[in-house]
C-alpha positions in Angstrom: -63.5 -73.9 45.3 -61.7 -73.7 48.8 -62.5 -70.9 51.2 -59.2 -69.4 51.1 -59.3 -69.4 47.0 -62.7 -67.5 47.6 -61.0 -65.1 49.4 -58.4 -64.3 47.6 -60.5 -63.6 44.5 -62.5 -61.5 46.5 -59.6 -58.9 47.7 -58.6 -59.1 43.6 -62.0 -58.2 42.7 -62.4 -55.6 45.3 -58.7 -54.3 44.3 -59.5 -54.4 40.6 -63.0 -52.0 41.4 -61.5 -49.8 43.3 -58.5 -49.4 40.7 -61.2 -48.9 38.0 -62.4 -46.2 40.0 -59.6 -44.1 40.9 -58.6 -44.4 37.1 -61.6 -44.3 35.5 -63.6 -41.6 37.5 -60.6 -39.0 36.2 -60.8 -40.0 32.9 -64.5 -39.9 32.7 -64.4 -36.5 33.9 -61.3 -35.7 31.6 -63.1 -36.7 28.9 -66.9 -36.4 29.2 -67.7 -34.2 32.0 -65.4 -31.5 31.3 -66.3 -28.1 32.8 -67.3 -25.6 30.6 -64.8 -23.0 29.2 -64.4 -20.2 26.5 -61.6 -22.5 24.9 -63.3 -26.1 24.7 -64.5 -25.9 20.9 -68.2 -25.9 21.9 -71.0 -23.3 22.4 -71.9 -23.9 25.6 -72.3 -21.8 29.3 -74.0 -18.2 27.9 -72.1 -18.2 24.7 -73.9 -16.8 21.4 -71.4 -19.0 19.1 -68.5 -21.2 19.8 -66.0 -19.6 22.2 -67.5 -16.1 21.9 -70.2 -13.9 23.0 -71.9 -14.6 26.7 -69.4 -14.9 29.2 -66.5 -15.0 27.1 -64.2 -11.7 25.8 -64.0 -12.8 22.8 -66.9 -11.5 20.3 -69.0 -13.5 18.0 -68.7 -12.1 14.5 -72.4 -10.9 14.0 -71.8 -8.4 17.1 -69.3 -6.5 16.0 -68.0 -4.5 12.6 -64.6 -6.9 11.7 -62.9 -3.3 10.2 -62.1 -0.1 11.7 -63.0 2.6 10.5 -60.4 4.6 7.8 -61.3 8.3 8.3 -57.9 9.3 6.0 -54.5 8.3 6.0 -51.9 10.7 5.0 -48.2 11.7 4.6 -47.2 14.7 6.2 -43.7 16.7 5.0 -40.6 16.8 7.8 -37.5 17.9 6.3 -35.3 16.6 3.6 -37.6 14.4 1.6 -38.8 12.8 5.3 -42.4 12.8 5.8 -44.4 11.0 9.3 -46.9 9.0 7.5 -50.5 9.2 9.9 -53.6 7.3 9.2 -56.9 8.0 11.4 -59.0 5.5 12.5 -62.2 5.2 14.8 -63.1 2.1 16.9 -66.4 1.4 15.3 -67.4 -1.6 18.4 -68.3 0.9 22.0 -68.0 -2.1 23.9 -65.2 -4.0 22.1 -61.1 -3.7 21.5 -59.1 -5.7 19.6 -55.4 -7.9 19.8 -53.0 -6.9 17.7 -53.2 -7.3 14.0 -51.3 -6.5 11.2 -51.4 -3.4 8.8 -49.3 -2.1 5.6 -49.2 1.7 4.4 -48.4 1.7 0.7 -46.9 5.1 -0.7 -47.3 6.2 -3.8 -46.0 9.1 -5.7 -47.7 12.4 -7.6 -47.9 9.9 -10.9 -49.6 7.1 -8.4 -46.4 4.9 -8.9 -46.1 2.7 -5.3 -42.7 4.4 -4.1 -42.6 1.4 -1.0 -44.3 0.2 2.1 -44.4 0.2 5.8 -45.6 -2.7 7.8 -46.5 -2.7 11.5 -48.4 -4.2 14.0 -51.0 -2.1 16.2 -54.6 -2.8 17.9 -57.4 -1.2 18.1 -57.4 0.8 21.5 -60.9 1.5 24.3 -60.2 5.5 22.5 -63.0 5.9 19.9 -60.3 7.9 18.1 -56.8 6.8 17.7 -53.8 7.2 14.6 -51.4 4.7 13.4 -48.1 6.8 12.8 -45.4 6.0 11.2 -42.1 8.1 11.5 -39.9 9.6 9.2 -40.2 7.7 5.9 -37.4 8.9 3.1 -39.4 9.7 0.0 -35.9 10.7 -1.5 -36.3 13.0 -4.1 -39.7 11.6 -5.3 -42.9 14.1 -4.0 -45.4 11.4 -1.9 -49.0 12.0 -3.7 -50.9 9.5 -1.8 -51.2 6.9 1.1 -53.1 4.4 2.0 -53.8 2.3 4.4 -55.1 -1.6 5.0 -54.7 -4.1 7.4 -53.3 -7.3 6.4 -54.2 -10.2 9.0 -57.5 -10.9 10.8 -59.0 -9.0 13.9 -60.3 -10.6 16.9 -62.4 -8.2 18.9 -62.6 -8.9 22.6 -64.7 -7.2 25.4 -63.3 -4.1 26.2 -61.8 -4.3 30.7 -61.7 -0.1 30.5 -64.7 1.5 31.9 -62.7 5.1 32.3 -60.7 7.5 30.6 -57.0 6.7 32.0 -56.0 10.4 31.4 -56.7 13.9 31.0 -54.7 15.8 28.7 -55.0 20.1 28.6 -53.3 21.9 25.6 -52.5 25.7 25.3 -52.1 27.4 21.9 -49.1 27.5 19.5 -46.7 29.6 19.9 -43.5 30.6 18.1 -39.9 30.0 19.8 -37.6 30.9 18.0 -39.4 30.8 14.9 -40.5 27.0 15.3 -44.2 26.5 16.4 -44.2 24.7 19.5 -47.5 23.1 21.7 -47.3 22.4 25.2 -49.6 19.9 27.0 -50.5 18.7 30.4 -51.4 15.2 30.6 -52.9 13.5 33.5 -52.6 10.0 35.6 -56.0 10.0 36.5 -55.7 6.3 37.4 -53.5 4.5 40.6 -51.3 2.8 38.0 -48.2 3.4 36.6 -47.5 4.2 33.1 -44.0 4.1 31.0 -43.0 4.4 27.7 -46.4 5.8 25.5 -46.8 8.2 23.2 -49.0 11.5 23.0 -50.0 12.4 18.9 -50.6 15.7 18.5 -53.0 16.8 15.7 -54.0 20.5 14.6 -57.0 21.6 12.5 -56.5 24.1 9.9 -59.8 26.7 9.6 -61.4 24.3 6.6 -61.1 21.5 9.2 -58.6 19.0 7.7 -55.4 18.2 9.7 -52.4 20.4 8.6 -49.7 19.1 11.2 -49.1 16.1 13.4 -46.6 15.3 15.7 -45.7 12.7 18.1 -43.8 12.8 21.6 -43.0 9.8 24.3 -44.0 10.3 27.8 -41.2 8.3 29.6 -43.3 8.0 32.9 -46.5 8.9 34.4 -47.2 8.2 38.1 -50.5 7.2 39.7 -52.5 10.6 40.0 -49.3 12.3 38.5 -48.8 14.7 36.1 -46.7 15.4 32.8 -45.8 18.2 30.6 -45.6 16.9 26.8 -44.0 19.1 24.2 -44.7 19.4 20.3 -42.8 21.0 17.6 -42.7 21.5 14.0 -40.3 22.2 11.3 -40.3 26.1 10.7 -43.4 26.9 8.4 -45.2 29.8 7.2 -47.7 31.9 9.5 -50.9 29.7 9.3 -54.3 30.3 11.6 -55.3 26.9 12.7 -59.0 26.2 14.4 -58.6 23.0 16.9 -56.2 21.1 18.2 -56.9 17.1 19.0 -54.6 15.4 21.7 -54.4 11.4 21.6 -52.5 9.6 24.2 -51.8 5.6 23.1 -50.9 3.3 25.4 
């Protein structure tokens, strides 16, 4: 072989390695030497199961309850055959809350015959306490006996960011103006952020402790440190002696 052919093949051989270098370094790497992440399908890193637990947000099953926790659910009267439909739930997982998921009220009236049904979508907040509401459903002339509640698509229960209460929230008692009983409420920003657009429920305890009224108001704004006054009222009802009142801001 002539010197010249020698060298020729040399420079394609040398070409040819360092080709199969700069292609096949990135594919090894791509393919076999991935870094290791909460979405790669494997347990790996600190994980206590595939893609959850450790260092990821999202919880293995055997560390947290899958269901919240149904304290009642309930259909309270408005006017006109209208009634706000609550249900109360608790956050059964301290350290966990969870991405929206799907959940169905089903009414039924005083003979338990399902009247109709109200779907949403909702998650489970950082609040230990929170309500699903539902507003104004038209019974018609049929008297709502019962509600339940259920959800109807799978939870996934993630690491809860919040280490602190966002807001403070003061109430005063019921009062009477002009015959309708009305609740005012201070609620505080007790955060640097900004927050538009959520609602305050308001519930109030009758003297055997079961909830005997519920209403809802949207806050339109709340500025860092700021402060709001949020107002509840209620159809005119009989005099009634009530023994606590529970205020839950949802964001």
């Amino acid at each position: 072989m002539e010197w010249s052919t020698k060298k020729q093949l040399t420079y394609s051989l040398i070409l040819i390695l360092i080709l199969a270098i700069l292609i096949g370094v990135p594919v090894y790497f791509y393919f076999f030497n991935k870094t290791p992440t909460c979405f790669d399908g494997k347990q790996n890193q600190s994980e206590t199961g595939i893609d959850c637990g450790g260092v990821c947000s999202k919880a293995c099953g055997v560390d947290v309850t899958e269901d919240p926790l149904i304290l009642w659910s309930r259909a309270f009267p408005i006017a006109n055959g209208k009634y706000n439909l609550v249900a109360y739930l608790q956050n059964p997982n301290i350290n966990y809350v969870s991405e929206p998921f799907n959940y169905v009220f089903n009414i039924f009236d005083e003979r338990n015959v399902l009247i109709d049904t109200r779907e949403g979508t909702i998650n489970v907040p950082y609040n230990k306490n929170f309500v699903v509401f539902e507003q104004a459903f038209d019974g018609g002339k049929r008297t709502i006996g019962k509600v339940t509640f259920e959800r109807t698509s799978n939870i996934t229960w993630v690491k809860n960011p919040e280490t602190k209460t966002k807001f403070n929230v003061s109430s005063d008692q019921i009062i009477l103006v002009g015959g309708t009983p009305t609740l005012s409420s201070i609620i505080t920003n007790k955060t640097v952020e900004t927050f538009e657009n959520f609602y305050v429920v308001a519930l109030v305890y009758g003297v055997d402790g079961n909830v005997m009224l519920v209403s809802r108001t949207l806050v339109d704004e709340l500025k860092p440190k700021g402060k709001a006054v949020v107002v509840f009222t209620w159809p005119n009802i009989a005099e009634f002696k009530y023994s606590k009142i529970e205020l839950l801001p949802r964001i």
